[in-house]
VMD Tcl script that builds the backbone (N, CA, C; Angstrom):
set m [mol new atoms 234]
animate dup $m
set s [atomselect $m all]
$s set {name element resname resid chain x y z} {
  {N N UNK 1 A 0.844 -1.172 0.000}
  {CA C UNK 1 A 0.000 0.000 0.000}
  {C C UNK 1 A 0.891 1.237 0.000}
  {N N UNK 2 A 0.430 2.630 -0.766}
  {CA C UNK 2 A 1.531 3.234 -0.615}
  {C C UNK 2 A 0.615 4.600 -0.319}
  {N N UNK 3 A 1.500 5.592 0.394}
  {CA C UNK 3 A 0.881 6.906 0.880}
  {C C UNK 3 A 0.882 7.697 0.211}
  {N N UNK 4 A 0.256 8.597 0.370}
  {CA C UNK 4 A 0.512 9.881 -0.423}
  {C C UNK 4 A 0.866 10.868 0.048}
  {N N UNK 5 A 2.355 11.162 0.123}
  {CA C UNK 5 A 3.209 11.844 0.770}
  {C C UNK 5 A 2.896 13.429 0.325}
  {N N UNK 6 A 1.889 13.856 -0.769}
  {CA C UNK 6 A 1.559 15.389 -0.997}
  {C C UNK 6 A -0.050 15.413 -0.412}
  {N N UNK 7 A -0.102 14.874 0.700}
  {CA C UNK 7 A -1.141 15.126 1.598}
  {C C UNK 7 A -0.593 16.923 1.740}
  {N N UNK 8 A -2.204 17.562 2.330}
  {CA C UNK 8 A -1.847 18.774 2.830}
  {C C UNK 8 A -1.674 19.021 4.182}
  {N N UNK 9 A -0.820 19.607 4.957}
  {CA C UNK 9 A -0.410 19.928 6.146}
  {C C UNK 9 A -0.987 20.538 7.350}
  {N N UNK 10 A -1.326 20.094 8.176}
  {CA C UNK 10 A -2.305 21.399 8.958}
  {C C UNK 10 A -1.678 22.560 9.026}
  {N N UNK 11 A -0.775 22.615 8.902}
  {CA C UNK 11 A 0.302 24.275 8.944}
  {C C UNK 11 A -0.120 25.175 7.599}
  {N N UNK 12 A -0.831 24.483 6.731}
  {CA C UNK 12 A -0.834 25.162 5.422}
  {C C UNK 12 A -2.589 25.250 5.518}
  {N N UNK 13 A -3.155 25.111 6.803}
  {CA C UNK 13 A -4.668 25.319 6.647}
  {C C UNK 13 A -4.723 27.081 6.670}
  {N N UNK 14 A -5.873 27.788 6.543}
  {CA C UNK 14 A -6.489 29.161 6.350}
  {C C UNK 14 A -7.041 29.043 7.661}
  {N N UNK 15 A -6.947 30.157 8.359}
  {CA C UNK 15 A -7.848 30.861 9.885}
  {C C UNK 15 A -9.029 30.416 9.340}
  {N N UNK 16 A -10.081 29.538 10.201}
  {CA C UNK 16 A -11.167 29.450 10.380}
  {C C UNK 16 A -12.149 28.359 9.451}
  {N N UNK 17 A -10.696 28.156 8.884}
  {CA C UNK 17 A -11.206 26.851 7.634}
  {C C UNK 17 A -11.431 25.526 8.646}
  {N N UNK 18 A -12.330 24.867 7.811}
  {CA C UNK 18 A -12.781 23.190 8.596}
  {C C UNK 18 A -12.092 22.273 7.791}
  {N N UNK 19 A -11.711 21.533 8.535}
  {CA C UNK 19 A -10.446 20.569 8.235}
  {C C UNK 19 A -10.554 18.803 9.102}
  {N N UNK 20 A -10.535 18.151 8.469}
  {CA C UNK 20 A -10.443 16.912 8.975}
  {C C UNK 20 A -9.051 15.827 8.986}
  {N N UNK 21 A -8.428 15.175 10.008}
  {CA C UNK 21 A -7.493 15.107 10.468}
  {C C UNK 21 A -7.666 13.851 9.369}
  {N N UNK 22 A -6.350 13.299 8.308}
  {CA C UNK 22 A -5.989 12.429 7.413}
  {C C UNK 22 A -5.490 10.841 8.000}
  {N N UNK 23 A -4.212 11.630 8.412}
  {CA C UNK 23 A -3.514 11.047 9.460}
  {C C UNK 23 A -2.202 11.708 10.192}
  {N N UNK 24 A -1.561 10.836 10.912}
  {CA C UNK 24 A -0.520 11.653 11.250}
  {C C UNK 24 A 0.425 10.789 11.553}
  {N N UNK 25 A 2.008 11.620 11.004}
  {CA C UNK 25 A 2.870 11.039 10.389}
  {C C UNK 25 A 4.060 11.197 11.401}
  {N N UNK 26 A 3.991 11.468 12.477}
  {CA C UNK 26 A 4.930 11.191 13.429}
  {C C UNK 26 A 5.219 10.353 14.284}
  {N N UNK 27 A 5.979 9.812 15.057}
  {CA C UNK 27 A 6.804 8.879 15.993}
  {C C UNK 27 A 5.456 8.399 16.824}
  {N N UNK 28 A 5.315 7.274 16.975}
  {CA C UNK 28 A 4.717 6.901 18.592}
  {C C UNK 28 A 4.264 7.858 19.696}
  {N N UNK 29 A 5.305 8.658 19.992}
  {CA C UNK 29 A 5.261 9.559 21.384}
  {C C UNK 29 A 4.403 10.424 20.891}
  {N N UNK 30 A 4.587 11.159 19.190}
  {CA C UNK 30 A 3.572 12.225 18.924}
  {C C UNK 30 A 2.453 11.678 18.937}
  {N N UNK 31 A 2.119 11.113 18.074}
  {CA C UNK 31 A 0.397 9.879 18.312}
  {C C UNK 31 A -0.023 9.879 19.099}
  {N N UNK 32 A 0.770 9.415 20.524}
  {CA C UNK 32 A -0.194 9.337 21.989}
  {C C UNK 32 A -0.249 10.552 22.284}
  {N N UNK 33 A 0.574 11.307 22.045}
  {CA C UNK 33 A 0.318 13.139 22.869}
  {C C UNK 33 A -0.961 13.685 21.936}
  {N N UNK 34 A -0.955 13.320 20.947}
  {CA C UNK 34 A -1.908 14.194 19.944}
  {C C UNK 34 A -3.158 13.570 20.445}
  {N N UNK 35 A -3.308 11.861 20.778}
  {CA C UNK 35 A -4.796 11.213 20.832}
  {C C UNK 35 A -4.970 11.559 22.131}
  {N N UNK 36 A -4.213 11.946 23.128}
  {CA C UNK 36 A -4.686 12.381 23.913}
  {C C UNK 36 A -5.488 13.760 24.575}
  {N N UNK 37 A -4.785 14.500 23.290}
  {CA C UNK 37 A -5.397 15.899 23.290}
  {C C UNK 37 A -6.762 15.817 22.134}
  {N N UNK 38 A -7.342 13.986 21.854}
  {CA C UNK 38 A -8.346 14.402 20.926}
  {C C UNK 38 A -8.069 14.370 19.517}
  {N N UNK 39 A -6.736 14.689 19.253}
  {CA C UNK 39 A -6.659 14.363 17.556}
  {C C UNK 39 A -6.116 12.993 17.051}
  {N N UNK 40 A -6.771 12.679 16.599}
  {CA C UNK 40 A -6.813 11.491 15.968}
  {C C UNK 40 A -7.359 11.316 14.257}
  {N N UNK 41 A -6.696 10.280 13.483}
  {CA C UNK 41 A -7.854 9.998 12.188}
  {C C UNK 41 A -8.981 10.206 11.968}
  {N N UNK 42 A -9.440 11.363 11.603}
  {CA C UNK 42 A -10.744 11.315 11.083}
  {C C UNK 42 A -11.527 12.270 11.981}
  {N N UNK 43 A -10.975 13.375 13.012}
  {CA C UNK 43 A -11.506 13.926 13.375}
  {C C UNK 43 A -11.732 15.156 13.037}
  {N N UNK 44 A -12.561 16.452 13.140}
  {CA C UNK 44 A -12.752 17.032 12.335}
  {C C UNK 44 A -12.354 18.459 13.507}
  {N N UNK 45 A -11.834 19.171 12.708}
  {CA C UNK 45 A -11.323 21.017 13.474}
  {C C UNK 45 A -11.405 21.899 12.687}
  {N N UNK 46 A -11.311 22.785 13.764}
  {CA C UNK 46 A -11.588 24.433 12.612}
  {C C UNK 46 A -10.499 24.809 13.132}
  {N N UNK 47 A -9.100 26.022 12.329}
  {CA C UNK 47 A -8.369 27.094 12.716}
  {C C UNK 47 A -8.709 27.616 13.096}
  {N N UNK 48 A -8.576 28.414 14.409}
  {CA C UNK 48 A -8.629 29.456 15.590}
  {C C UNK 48 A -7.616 30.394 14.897}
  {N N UNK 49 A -6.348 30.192 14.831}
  {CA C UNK 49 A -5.204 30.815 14.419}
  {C C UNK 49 A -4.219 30.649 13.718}
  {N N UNK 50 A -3.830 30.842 12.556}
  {CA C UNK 50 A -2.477 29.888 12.041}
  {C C UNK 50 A -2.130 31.481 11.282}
  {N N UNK 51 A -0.839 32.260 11.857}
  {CA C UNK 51 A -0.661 33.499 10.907}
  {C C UNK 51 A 0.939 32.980 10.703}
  {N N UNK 52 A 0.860 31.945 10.304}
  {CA C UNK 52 A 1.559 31.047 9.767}
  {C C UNK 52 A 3.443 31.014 9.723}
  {N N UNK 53 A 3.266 31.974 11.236}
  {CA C UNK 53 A 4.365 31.532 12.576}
  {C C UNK 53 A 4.004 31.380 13.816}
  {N N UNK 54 A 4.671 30.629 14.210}
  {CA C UNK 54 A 4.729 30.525 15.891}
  {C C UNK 54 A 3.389 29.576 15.735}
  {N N UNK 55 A 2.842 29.206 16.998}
  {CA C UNK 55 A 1.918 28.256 16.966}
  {C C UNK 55 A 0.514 27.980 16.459}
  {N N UNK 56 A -0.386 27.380 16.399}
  {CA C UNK 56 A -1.351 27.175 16.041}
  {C C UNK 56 A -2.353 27.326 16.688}
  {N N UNK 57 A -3.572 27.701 16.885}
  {CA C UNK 57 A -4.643 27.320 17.658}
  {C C UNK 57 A -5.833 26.451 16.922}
  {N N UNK 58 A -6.197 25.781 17.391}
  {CA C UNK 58 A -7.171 24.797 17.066}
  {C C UNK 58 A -8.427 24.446 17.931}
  {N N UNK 59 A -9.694 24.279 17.313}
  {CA C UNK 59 A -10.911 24.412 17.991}
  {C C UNK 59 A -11.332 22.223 17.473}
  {N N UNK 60 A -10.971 21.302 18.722}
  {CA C UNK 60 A -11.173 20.082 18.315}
  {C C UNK 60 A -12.060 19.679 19.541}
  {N N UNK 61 A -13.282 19.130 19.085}
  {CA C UNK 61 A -14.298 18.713 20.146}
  {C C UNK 61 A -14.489 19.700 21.280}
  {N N UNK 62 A -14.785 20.927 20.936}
  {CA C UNK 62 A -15.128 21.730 21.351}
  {C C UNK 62 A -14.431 22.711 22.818}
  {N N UNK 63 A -12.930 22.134 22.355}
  {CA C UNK 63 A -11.952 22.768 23.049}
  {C C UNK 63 A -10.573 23.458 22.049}
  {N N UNK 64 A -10.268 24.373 22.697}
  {CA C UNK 64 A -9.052 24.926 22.130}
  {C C UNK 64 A -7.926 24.282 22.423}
  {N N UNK 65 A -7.276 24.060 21.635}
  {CA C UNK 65 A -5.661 23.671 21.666}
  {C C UNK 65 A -4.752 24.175 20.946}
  {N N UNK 66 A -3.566 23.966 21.560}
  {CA C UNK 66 A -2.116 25.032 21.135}
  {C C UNK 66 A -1.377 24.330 20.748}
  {N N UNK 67 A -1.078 24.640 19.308}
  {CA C UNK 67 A 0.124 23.158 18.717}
  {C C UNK 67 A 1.250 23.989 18.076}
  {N N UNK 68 A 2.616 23.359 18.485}
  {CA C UNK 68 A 3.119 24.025 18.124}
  {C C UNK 68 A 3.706 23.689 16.346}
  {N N UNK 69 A 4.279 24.197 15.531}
  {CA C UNK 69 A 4.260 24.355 13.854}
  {C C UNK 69 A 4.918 22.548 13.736}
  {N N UNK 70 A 5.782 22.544 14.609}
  {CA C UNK 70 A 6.335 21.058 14.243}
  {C C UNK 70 A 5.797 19.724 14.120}
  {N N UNK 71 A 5.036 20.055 15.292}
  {CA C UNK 71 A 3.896 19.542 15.348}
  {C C UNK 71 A 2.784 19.239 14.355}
  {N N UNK 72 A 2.331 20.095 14.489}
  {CA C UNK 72 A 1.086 20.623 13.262}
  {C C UNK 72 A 1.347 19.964 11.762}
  {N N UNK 73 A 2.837 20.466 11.877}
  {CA C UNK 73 A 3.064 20.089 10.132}
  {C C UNK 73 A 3.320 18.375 10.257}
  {N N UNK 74 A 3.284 17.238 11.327}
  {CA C UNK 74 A 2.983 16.028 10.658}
  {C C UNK 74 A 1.723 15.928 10.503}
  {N N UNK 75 A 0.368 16.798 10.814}
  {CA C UNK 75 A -0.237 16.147 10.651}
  {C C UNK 75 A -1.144 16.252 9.129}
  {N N UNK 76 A -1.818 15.320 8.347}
  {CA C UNK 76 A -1.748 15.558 7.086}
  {C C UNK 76 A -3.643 15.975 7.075}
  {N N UNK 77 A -4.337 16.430 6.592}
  {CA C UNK 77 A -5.790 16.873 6.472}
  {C C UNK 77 A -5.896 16.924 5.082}
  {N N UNK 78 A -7.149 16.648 5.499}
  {CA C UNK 78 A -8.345 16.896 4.298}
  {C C UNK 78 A -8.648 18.411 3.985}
}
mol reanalyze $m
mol bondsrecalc $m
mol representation Tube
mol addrep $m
């Protein structure tokens, strides 16, 4: 099976755009930190903030969260 590595980035989403989580392409440790804050495959968020330095804000199950760009950019969206 093979991926498609020109997935788009959550770092490259627009303020206030709706976005659904693809997957995400980092280590073990990021996976559990991210599912624990709620993001996971297939879940769906809106941009709070992305002025596309410094961190992110994100509105996921009806809480805000703060990610920082390194972050953000494994994860791949719809």
């Amino acid at each position: 099976m093979t991926q498609n590595t020109s997935a788009r980035r959550l770092t490259a989403a627009a303020q206030h755009e709706q976005v659904r989580v693809n997957r995400i392409e980092g280590g073990e440790g990021l996976r559990a930190r991210l599912a624990a804050m709620g993001i996971v495959p297939g879940v769906a968020m809106s941009i709070v903030r992305n002025s596309f330095w410094g961190p992110l804000i994100v509105n996921v199950r009806g809480s805000r969260l703060v990610l920082g760009r390194g972050a953000a950019d494994k994860i791949a969206i719809d």
